[in-house]
C-alpha positions in Angstrom: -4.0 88.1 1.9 -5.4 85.4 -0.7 -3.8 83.3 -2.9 -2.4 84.2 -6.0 -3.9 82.1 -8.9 -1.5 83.0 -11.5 1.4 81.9 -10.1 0.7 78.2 -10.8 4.1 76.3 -10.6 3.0 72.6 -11.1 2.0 70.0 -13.9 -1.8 70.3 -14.4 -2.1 67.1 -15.8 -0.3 65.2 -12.7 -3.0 67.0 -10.2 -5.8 65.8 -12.3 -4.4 62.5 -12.5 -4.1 62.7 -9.0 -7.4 64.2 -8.6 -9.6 61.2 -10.4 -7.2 58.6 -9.4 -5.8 57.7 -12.5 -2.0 56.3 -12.7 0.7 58.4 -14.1 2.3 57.4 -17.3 5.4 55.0 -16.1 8.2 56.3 -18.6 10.1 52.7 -18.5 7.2 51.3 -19.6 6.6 53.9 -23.0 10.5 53.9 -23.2 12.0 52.0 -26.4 11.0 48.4 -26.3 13.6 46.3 -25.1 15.6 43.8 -27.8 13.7 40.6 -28.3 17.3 38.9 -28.6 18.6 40.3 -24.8 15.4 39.3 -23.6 15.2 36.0 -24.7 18.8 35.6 -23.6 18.2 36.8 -20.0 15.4 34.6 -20.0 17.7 31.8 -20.7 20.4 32.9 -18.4 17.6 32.8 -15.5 16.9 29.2 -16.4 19.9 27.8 -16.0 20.7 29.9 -12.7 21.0 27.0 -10.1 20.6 23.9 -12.4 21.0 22.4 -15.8 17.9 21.9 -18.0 17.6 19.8 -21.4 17.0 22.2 -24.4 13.4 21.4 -24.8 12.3 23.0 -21.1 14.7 26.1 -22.8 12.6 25.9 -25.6 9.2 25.5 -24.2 10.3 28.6 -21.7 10.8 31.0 -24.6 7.7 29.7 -26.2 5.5 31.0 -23.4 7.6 34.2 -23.1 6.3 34.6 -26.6 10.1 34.7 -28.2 10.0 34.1 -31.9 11.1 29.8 -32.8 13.9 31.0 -35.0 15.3 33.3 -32.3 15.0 30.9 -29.7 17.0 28.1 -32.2 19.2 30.1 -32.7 20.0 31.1 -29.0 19.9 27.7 -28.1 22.5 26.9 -30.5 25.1 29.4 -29.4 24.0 28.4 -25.6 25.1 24.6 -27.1 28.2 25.7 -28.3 29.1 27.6 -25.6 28.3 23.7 -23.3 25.6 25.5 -21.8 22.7 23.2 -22.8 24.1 19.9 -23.8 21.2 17.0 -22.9 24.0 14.7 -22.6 25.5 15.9 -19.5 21.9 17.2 -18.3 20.8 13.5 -18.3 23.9 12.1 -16.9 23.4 14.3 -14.2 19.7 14.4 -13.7 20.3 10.4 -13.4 23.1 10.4 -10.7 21.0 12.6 -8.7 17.9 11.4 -8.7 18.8 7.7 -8.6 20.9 8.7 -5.2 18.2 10.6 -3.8 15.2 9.2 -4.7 16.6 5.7 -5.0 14.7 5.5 -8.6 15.3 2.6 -11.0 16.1 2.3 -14.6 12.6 2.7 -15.9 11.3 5.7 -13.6 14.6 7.7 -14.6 13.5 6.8 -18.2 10.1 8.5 -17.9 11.0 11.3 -15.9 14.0 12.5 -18.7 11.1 11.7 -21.2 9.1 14.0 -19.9 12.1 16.5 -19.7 12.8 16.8 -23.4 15.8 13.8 -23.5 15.4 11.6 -26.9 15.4 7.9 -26.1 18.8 7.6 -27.5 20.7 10.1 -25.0 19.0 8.5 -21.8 19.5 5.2 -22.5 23.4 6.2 -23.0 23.2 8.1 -19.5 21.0 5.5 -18.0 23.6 2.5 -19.0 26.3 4.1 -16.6 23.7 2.6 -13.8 25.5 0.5 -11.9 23.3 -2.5 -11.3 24.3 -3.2 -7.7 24.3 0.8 -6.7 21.1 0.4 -8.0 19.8 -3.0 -5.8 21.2 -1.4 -3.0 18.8 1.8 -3.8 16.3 -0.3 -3.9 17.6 -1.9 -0.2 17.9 1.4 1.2 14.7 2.1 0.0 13.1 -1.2 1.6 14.7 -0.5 5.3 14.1 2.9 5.7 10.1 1.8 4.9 10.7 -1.0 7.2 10.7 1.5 10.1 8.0 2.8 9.9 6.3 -1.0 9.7 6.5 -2.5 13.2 3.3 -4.7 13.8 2.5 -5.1 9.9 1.8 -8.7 9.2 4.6 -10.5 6.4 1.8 -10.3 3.6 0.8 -6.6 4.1 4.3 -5.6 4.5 5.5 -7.6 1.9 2.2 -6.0 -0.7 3.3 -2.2 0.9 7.0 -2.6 0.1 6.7 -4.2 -3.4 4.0 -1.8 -4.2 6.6 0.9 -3.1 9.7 -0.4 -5.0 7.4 -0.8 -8.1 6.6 3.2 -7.9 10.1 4.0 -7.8 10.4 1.7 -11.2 12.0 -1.5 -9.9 11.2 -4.5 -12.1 9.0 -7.1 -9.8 11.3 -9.4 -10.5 14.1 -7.6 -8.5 11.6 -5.8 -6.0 10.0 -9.0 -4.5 13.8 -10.4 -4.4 14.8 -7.8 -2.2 11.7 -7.0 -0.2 12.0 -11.5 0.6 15.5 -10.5 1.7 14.5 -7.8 3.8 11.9 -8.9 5.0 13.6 -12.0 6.1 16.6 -10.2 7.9 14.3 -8.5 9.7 12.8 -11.9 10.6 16.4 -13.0 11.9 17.0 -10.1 13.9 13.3 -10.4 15.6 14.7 -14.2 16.4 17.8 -13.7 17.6 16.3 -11.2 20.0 13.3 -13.3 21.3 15.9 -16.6 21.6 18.5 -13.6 23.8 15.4 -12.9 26.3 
């Protein structure tokens, strides 16, 4: 008994799609375009998932997601009023963090909200809650955790490695070669006191 040939039940178009391996239409995709304003709100709300950012990484987000400037200022506004996006806080936080756990100075901390969007104005007010001896003993911390890994360096090379260190994280030299001395000459003691012992 053969097969009946009229009694097609299926979509021709789908079998040769399938046939010359050609994809079929996606219907989400040639559904009503989505609204530009939901978008560039979601896209905002992902941002900020997990961690502040200042309102120009916001802004330079939407701009390579292609959402209009006057959208995006406006979105941005609301997310402001709503505290949100507020720089202020951003910075304030951006600088307790990465002061306590990169042990960066003044000047780094500077740069770094710089190149986050921050005017001058706003991080200098968040980097003036610095505390000057949290941040010497940063730069301490810094010094002896570098120390350790320093056995059998002679005072000169030590003393070149540590500055050069302390001057990456943005320590003044001034303050850098004050503390590496110190350090340096603690270390010094304690070799002392443990070769007069033996």
């Amino acid at each position: 008994m053969g097969v009946d040939r009229t009694q097609w039940h299926g979509d021709v178009g789908e079998g040769v799609r399938a046939w010359t391996g050609e994809r079929p239409p996606d219907p989400v995709a040639e559904g009503p375009e989505a609204d530009p304003e939901s978008v560039a709100r979601t896209i905002l709300l992902d941002a900020l998932t997990g961690q502040a950012r200042s309102r120009r990484e916001l802004r330079d987000r939407l701009a390579k997601k292609d959402v209009p400037d006057e959208l995006a200022e406006r979105l941005l506004d609301r997310f402001s009023e709503l505290g949100l996006v507020d720089d202020e806080a951003f910075a304030r936080s951006w600088v307790e963090s990465r002061q306590r756990s990169r042990g960066l100075a003044r000047r780094a901390l500077a740069q770094e909200l710089r190149r986050k969007g921050v005017d001058d104005e706003t991080a200098r007010t968040a980097l003036d809650d610095l505390d000057p001896a949290r941040e010497e003993q940063a730069a301490r911390d810094l010094v002896r955790k570098k120390l350790r890994s320093m056995r059998g360096v002679d005072h000169v090379t030590a003393t070149r490695r540590l500055a050069g260190l302390l001057a990456r994280k943005g320590y003044p030299a001034g303050v850098a070669f004050a503390v590496v001395r110190d350090e340096l000459g603690e270390v010094a003691a304690g070799d002392a006191e443990v070769y007069d012992g033996e």
